[in-house]
Chimera marker file (.cmm) of the C-alpha trace (Angstrom):
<marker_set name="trace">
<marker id="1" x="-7.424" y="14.689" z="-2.523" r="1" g="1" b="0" radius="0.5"/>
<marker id="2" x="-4.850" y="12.926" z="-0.333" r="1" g="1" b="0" radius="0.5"/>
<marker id="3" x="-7.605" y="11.494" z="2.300" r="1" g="1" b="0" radius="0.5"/>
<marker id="4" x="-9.614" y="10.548" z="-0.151" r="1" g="1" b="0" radius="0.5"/>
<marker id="5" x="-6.863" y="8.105" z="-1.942" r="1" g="1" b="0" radius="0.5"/>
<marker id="6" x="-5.717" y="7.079" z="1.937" r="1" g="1" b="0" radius="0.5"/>
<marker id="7" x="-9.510" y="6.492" z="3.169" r="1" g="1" b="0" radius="0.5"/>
<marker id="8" x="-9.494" y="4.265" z="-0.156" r="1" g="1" b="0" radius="0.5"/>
<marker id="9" x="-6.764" y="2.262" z="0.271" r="1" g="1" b="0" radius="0.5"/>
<marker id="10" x="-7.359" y="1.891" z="3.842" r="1" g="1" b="0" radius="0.5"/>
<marker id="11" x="-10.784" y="0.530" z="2.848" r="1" g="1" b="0" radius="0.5"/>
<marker id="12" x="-9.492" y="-1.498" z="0.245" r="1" g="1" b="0" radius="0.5"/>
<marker id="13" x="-6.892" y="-3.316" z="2.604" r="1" g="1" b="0" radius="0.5"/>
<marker id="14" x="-9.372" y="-3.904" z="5.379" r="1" g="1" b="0" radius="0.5"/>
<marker id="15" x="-11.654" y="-5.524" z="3.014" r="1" g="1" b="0" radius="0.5"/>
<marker id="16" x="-8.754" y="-7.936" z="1.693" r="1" g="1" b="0" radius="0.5"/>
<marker id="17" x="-7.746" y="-8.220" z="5.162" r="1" g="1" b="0" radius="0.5"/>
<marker id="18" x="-11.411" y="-9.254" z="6.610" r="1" g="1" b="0" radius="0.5"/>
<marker id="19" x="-11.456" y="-11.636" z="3.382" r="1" g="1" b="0" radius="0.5"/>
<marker id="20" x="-8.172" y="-12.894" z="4.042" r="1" g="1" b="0" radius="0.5"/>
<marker id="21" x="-9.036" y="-13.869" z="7.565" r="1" g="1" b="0" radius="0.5"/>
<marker id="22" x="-12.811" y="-15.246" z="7.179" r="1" g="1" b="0" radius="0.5"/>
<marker id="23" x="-13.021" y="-16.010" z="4.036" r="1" g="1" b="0" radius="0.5"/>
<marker id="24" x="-15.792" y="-18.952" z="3.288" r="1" g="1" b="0" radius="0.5"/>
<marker id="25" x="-13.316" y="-21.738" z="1.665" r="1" g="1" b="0" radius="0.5"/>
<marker id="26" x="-9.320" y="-21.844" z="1.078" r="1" g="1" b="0" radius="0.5"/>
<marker id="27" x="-9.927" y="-20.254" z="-2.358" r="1" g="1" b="0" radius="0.5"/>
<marker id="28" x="-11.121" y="-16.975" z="-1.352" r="1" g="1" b="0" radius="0.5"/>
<marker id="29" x="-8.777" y="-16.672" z="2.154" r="1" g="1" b="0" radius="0.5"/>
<marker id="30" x="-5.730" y="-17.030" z="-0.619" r="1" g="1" b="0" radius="0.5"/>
<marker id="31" x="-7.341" y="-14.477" z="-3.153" r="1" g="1" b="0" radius="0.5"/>
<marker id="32" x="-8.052" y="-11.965" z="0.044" r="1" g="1" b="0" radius="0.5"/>
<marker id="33" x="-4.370" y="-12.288" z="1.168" r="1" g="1" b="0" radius="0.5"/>
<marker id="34" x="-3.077" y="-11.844" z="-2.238" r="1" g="1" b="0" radius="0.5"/>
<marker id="35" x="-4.506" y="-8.426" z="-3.119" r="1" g="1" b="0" radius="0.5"/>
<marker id="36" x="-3.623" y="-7.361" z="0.962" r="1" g="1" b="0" radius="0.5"/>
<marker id="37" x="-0.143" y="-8.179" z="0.105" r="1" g="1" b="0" radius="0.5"/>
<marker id="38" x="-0.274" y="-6.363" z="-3.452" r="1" g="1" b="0" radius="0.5"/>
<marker id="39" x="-1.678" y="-3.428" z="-1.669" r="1" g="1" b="0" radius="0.5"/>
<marker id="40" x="0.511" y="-3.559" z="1.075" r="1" g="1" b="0" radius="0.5"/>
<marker id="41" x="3.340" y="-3.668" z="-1.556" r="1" g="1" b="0" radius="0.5"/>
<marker id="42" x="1.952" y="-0.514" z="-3.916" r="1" g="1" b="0" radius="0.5"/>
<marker id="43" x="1.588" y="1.554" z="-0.696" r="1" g="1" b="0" radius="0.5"/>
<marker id="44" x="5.230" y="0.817" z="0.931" r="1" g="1" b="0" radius="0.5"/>
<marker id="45" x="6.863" y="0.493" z="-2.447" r="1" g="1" b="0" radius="0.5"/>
<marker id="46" x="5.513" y="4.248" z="-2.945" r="1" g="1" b="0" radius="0.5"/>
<marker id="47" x="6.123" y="5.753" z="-0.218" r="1" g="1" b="0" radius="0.5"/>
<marker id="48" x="9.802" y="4.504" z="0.749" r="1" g="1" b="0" radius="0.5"/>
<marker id="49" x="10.223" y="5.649" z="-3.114" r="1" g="1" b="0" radius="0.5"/>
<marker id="50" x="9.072" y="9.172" z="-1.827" r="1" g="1" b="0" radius="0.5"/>
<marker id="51" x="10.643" y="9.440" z="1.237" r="1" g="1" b="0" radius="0.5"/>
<marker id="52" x="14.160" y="7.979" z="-0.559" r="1" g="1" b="0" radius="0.5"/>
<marker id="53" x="13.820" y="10.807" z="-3.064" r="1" g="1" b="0" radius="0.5"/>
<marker id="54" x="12.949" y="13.611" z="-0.549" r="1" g="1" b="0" radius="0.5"/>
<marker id="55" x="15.946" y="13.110" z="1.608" r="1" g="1" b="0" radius="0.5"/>
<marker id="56" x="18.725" y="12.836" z="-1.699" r="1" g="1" b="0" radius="0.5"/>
<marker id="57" x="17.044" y="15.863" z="-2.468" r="1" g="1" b="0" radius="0.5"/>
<marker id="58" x="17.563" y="17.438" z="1.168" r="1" g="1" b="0" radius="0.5"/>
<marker id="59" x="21.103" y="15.958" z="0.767" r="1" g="1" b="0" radius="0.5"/>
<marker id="60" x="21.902" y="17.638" z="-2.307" r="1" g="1" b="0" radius="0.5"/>
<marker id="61" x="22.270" y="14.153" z="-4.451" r="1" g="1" b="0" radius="0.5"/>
<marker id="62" x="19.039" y="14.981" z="-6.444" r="1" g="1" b="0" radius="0.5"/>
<marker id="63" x="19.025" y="19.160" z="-7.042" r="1" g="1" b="0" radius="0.5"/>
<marker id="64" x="15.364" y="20.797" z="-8.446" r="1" g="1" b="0" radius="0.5"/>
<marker id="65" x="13.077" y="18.603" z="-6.463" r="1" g="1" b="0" radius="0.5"/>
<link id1="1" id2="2" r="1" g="1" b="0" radius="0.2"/>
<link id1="2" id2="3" r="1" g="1" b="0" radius="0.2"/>
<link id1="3" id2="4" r="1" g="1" b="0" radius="0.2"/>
<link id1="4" id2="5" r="1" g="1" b="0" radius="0.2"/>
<link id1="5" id2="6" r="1" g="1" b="0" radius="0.2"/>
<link id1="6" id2="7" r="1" g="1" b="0" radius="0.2"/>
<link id1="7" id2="8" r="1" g="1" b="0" radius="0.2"/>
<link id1="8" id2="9" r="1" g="1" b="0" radius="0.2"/>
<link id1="9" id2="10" r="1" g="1" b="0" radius="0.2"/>
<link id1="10" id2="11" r="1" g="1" b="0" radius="0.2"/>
<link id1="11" id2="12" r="1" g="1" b="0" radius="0.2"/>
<link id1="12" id2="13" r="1" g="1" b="0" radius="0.2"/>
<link id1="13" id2="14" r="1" g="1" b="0" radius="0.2"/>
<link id1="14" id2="15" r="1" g="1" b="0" radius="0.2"/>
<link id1="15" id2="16" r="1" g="1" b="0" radius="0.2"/>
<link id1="16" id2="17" r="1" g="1" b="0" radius="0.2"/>
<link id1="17" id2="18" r="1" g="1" b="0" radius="0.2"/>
<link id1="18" id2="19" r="1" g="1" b="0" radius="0.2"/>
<link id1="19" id2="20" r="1" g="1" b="0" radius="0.2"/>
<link id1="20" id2="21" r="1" g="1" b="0" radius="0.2"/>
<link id1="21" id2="22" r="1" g="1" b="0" radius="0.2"/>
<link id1="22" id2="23" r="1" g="1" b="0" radius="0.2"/>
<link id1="23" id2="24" r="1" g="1" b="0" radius="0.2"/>
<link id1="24" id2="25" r="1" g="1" b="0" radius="0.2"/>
<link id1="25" id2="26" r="1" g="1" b="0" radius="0.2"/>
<link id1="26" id2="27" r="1" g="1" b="0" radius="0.2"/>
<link id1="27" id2="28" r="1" g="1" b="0" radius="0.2"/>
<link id1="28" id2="29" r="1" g="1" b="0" radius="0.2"/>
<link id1="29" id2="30" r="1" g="1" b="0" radius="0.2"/>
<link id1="30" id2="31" r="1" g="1" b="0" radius="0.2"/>
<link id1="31" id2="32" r="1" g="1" b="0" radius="0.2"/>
<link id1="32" id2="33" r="1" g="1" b="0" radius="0.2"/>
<link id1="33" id2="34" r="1" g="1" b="0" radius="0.2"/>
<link id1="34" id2="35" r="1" g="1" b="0" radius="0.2"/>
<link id1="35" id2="36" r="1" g="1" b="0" radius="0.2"/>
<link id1="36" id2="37" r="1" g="1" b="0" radius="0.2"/>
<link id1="37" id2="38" r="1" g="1" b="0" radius="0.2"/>
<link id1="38" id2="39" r="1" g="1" b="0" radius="0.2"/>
<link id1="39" id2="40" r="1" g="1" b="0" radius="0.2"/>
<link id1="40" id2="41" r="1" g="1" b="0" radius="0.2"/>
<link id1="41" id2="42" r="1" g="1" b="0" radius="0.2"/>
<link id1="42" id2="43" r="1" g="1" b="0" radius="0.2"/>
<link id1="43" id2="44" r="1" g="1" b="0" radius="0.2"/>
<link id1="44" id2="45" r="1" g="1" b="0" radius="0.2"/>
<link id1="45" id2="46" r="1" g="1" b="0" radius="0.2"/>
<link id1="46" id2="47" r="1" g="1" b="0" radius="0.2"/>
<link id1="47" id2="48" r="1" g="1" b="0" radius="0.2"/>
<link id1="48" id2="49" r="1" g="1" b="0" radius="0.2"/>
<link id1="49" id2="50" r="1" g="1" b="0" radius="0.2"/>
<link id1="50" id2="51" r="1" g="1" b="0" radius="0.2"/>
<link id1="51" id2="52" r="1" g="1" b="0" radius="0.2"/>
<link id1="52" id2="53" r="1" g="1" b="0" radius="0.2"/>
<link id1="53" id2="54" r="1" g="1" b="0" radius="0.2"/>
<link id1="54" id2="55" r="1" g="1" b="0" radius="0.2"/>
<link id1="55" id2="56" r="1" g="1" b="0" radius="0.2"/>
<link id1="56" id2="57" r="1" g="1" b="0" radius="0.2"/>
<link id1="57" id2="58" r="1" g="1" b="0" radius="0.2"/>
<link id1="58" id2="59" r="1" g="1" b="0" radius="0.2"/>
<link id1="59" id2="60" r="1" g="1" b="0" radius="0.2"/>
<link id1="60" id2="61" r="1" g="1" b="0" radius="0.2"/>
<link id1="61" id2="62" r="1" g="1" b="0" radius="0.2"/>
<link id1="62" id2="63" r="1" g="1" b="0" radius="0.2"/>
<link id1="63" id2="64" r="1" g="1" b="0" radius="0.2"/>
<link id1="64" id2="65" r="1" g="1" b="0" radius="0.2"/>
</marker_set>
């Protein structure tokens, strides 16, 4: 279930990168590199979020995780 959400988001931010870079005018370059940086934001947002809350928990800070 994992590779199949990580193939799509991989997927999804090449596409908005490919459209980001040769895009046909200005309007659709700007739309491309908007939803690359909103994906690049849900994915890093998510996992630092993760990875903050696995090592409290390893800490002791955040017991029952």
């Amino acid at each position: 279930m994992i590779v199949g959400y990580a193939v799509f988001i991989a997927t999804l931010a090449a596409t908005a990168c490919f459209v980001a870079l040769f895009g046909r005018d200005n309007d659709h370059r700007m739309s491309g590199y908007r939803v690359l940086k909103l994906v690049w934001m849900t994915v890093t947002g998510s996992v630092g979020v993760v990875t903050l809350a696995l090592k409290l928990s390893e800490w002791g800070v955040l017991p029952g995780l």
